[in-house]
LOSERO-781606 format. One record per residue (C-alpha): x, y, z; residue number from 1. Coordinates in pm, 1 decimal. Each point is the difference from the previous one (the first is absolute). Example, Ala and Ser with C-alpha at 12.3 -4.5 7.8 and 13.67 -1.06 7.14 Angstrom:
// residues 2
u:v:w:i
1230.0:-450.0:780.0:1;
137.0:344.0:-66.0:2;
This chain:
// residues 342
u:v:w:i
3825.6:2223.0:1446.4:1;
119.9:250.4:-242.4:2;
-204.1:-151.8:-297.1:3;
-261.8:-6.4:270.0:4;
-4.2:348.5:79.6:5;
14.8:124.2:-376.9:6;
-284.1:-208.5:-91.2:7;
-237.2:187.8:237.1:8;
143.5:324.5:-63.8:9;
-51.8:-50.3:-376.5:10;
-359.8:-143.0:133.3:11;
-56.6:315.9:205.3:12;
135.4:267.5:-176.9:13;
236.0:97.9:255.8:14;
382.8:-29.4:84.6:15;
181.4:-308.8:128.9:16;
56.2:230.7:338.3:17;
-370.3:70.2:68.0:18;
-114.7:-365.0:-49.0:19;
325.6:-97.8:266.6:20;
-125.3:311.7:177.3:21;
-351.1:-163.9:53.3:22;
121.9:-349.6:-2.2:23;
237.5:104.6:359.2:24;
-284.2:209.6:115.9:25;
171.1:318.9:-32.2:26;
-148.1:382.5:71.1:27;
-34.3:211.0:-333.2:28;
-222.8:-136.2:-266.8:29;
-317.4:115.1:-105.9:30;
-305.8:-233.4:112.6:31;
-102.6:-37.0:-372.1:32;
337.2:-93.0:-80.4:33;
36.5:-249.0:306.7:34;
-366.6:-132.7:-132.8:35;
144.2:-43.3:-389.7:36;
278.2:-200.1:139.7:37;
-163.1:-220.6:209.4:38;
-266.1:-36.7:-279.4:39;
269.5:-149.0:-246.2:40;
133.3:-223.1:271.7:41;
-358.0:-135.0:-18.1:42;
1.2:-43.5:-373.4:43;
341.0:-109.1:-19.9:44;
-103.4:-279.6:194.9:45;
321.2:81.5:294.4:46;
-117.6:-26.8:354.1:47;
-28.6:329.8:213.2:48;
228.0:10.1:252.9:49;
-207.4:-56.1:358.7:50;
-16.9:320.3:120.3:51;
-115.1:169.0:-321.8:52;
-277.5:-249.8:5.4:53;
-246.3:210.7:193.3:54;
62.9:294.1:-190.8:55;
-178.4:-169.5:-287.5:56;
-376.5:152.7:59.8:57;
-61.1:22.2:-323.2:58;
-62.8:-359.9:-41.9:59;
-321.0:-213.9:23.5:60;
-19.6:-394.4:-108.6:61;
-320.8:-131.0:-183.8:62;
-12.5:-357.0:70.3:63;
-243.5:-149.7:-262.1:64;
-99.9:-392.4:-93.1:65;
124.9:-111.8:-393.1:66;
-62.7:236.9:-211.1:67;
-220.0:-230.3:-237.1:68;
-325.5:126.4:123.6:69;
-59.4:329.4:-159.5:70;
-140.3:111.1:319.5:71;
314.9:36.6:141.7:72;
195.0:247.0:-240.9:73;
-335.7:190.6:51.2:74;
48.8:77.3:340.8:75;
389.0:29.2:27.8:76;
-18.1:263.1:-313.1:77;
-279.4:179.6:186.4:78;
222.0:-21.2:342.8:79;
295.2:64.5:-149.8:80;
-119.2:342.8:-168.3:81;
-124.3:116.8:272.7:82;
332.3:-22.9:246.6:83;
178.1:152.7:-305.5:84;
-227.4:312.2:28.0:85;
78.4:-28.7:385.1:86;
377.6:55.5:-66.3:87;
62.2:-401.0:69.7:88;
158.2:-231.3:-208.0:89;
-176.8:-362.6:-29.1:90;
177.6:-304.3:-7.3:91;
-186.2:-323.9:-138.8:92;
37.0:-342.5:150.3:93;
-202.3:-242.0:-142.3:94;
-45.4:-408.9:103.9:95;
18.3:-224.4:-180.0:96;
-36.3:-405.4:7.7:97;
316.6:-129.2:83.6:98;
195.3:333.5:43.8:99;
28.1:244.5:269.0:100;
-274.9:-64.9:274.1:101;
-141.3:304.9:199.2:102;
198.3:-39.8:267.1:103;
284.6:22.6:-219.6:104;
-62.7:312.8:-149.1:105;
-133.4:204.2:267.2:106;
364.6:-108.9:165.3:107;
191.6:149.6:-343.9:108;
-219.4:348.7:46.7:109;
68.6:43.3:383.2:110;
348.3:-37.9:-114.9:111;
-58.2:258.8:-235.5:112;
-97.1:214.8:259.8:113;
-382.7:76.9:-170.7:114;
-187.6:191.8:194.3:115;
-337.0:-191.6:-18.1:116;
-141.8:-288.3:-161.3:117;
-329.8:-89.4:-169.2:118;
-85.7:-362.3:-9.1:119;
-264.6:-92.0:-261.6:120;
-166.7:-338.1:-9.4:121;
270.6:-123.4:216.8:122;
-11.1:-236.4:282.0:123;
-185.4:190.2:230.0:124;
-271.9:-134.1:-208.4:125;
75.6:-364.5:86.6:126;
-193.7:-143.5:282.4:127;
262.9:-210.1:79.1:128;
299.7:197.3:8.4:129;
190.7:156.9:279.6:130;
-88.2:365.9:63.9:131;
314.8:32.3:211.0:132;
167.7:59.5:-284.3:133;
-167.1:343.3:-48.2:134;
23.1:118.2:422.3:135;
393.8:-65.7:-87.8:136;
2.9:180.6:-294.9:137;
-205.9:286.7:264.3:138;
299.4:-53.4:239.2:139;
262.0:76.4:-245.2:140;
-161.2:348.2:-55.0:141;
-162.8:-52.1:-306.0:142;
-338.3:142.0:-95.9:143;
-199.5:-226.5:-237.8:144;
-360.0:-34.1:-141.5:145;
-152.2:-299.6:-114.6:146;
-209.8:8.2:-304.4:147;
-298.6:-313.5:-54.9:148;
-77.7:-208.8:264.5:149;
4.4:48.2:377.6:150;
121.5:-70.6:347.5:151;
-84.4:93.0:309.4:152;
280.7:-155.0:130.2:153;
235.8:263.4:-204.2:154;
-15.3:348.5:192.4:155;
-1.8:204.7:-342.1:156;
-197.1:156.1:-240.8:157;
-164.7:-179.6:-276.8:158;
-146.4:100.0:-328.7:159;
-264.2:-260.2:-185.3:160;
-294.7:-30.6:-248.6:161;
-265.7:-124.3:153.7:162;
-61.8:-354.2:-107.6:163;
-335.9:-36.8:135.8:164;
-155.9:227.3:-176.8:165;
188.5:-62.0:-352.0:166;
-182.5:-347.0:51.8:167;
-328.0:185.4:71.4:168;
14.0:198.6:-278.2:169;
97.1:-316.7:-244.4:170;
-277.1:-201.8:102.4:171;
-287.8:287.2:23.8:172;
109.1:45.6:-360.5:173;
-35.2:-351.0:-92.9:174;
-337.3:-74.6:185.4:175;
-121.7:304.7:-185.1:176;
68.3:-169.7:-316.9:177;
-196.0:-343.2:84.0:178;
320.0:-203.2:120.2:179;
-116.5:-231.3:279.5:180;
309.4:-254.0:9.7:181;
321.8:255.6:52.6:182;
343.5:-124.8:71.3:183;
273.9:183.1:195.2:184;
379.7:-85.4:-122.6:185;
277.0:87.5:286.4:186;
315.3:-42.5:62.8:187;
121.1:-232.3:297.5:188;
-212.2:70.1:339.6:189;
248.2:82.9:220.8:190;
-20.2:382.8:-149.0:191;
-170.3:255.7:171.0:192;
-135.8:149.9:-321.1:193;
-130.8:-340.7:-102.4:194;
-169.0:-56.3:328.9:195;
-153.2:338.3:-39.8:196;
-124.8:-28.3:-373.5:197;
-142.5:-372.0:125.9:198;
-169.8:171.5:306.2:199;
-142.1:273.8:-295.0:200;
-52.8:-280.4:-226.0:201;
-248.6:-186.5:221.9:202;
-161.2:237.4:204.4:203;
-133.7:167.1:-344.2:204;
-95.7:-371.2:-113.6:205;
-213.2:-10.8:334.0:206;
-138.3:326.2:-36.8:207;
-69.9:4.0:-383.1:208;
-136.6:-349.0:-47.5:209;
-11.7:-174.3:333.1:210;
296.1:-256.8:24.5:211;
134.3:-37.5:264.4:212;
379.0:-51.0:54.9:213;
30.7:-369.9:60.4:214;
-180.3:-22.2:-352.9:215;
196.3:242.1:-146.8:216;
332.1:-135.9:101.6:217;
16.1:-267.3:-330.4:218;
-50.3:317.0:-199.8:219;
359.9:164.5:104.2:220;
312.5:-140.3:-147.1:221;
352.3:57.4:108.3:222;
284.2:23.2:-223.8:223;
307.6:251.0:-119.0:224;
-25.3:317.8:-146.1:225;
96.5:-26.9:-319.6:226;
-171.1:-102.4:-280.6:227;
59.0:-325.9:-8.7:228;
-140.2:-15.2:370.7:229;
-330.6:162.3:-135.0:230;
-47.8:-264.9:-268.0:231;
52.9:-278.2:246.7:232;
-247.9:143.0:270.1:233;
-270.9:143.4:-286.9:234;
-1.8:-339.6:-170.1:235;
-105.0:-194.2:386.2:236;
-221.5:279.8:24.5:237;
-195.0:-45.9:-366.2:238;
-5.9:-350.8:52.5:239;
-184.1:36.7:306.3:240;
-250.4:244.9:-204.2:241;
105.3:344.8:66.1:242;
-142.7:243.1:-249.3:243;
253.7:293.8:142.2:244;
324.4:17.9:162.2:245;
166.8:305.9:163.0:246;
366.9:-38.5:57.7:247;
239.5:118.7:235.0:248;
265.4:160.7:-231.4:249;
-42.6:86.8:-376.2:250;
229.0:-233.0:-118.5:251;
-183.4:-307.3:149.4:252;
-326.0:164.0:-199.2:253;
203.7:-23.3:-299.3:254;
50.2:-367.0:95.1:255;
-392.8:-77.2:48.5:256;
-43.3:130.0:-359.7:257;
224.3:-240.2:-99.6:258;
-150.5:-290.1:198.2:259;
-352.1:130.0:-131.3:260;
126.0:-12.5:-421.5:261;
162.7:-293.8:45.3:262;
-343.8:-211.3:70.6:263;
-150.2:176.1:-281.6:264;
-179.5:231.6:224.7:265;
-54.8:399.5:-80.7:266;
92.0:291.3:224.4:267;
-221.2:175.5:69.1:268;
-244.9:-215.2:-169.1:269;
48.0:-279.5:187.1:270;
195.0:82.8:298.3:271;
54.5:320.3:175.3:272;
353.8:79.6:104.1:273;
66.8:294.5:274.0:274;
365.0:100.9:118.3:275;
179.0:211.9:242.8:276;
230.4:301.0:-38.5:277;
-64.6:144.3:-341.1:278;
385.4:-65.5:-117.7:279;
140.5:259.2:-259.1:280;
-113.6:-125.2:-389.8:281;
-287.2:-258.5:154.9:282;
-248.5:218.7:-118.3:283;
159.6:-156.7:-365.7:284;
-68.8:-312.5:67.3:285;
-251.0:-229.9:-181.7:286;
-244.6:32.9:70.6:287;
103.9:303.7:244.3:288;
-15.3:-103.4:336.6:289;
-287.9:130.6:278.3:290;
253.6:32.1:281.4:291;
-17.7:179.5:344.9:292;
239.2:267.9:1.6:293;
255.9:30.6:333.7:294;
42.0:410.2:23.7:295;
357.9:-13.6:-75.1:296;
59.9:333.1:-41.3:297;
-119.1:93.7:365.5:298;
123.3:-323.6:176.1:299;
337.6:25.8:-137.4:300;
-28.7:379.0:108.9:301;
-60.5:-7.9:304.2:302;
221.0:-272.5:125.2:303;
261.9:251.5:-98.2:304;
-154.0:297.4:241.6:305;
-16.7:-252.9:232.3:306;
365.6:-130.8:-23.1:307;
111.7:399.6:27.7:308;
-187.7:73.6:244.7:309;
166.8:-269.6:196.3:310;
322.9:107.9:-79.6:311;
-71.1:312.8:86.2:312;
-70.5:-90.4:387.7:313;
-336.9:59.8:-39.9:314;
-128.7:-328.0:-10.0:315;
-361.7:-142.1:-187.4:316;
-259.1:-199.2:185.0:317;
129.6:-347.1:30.3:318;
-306.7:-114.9:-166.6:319;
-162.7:-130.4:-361.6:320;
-75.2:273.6:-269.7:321;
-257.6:-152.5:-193.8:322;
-100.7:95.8:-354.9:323;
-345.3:-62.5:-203.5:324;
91.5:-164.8:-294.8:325;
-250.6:63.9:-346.8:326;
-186.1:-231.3:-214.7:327;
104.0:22.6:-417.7:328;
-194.6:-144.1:-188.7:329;
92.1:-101.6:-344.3:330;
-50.5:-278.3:-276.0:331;
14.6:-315.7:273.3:332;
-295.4:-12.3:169.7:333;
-340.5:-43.4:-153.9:334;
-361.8:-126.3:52.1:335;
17.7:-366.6:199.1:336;
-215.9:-260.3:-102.0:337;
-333.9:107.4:213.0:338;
-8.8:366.8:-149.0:339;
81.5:-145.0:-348.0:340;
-292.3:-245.3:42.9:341;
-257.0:256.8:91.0:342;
């Protein structure tokens, strides 16, 4: 206990007596002081005692998939910023396959006594998943907002791009350029932003060049989103003659202009190859990649006001914030075959 107490003393800056002071609950210290002890607790790794844990408002958890997809750092730099400028301290949990599930880590940060959460990409995104998980998580007292995908089963607010229209834009673009036979790579359907960008996806087919969605539905293919998952789905969709994919993630655009290169085709000579987010350094790609770009910036932004205003008792709309994503065009996309031929 003694080496205990020294540690976060030394951690703090304080004496041994005001961290046992604060540990016991005792009259006399300074909030900021009571806040730097706690805060090396934290970083010391020690457990708060229980009834310190709701003094802890300083605290919110980002829960965020595997950081792989550059996506992802993108928005929890963006969130985390801006509860640092709010006076709170963000604390990253982040999935990843075969470690700590969701449920898992929201558990640790209500232990930690956080005083909101913000869920991106999680499972509220999942179809199939149990939303009781979330009205529990309500019950407990802890305000959340989910960021991508949406519920209306979950009583909370949600921030998204909008998916349909990223799809409308991508194909517009395309059609404009002479492509005809366009592919759409996803990620597995059970995803409320793949649903949406297929719902995007064919609806501008239908309204751009008249197919209708039965006969578009051999021109979507479902896979992961990496790149390997983009070369897989853009090499089903060549062979079945598409002269342009758009992809559901950068990475898996990456991925078709693999598949593309490695049957000796050209991009964009041969095939066109549109992704989704604008990730930091894909504008260095080769060739650089015409992407549609997810406002980060003002997504990740507002699911903080959001998340303070909850905590604040002044709760947001339980509803969907939606954002209108932006076209970039860059070195990927060029002239299909008909506007080549005239």
């Amino acid at each position: 206990m003694t080496a205990r107490l020294a540690d976060i003393a030394t951690q703090a800056g304080v004496s041994e007596a005001t961290v046992s002071r604060v540990l016991n609950g005792k009259p006399g210290v300074a909030a900021a002081t009571r806040e730097s002890v706690l805060a090396a607790l934290d970083v010391l790794g020690y457990e708060r005692p229980v009834r310190l844990r709701q003094r802890s408002a300083g605290l919110v958890g980002l829960i965020t998939p595997e950081l792989d997809n550059p996506i992802f750092p993108a928005l929890a730099q963006v969130i985390g910023q801006a509860l640092t400028r709010q006076g709170y301290t963000p604390v990253l949990a982040t999935q990843t396959p075969g470690g700590s599930t969701e449920d898992e880590l929201t558990e640790m940060l209500v232990d930690r006594g956080v005083s909101g959460i913000i869920f991106v990409s999680g499972l509220h995104a999942d179809t199939t998943a149990d939303m009781q998980r979330y009205d529990q998580l309500r019950g407990q007292g802890v305000p959340y907002v989910l960021l991508g995908g949406f519920s209306s089963k979950v009583k909370a607010p949600f921030v998204s791009p909008d998916d349909r229209a990223a799809m409308q834009l991508a194909v517009t673009h395309l059609v404009s350029l002479g492509h005809s036979r366009i592919g759409l790579a996803v990620g597995p359907k059970r995803f409320v932003p793949v649903l949406r960008k297929i719902e995007g996806f064919q609806q501008a087919l239908q309204e751009q060049l008249g197919l209708a969605p039965e006969e578009s539905e051999e021109l979507i293919q479902h896979s992961l989103y990496t790149l390997e998952g983009g070369q897989a789905a853009a090499s089903a969709l060549i062979e079945l003659g598409c002269t342009a994919v758009v992809c559901a993630s950068d990475m898996m655009a990456l991925g078709a202009i693999r598949a593309a290169r490695g049957r000796g085709l050209g991009v964009p000579r041969d095939v066109s190859v549109v992704g989704f987010d604008d990730s930091p350094l894909i504008a260095f790609t080769d060739p650089p990649l015409t992407t549609i770009r997810q406002p980060v910036q003002a997504m990740g932004q507002a699911a903080v006001r959001t998340l303070l205003e909850e905590i604040s008792g002044t709760p947001a709309p339980h509803s969907e914030f939606v954002f209108m994503p932006e076209l970039v065009v860059r070195g990927s996309t060029a002239s299909g075959p008909v506007q080549r031929t005239s």
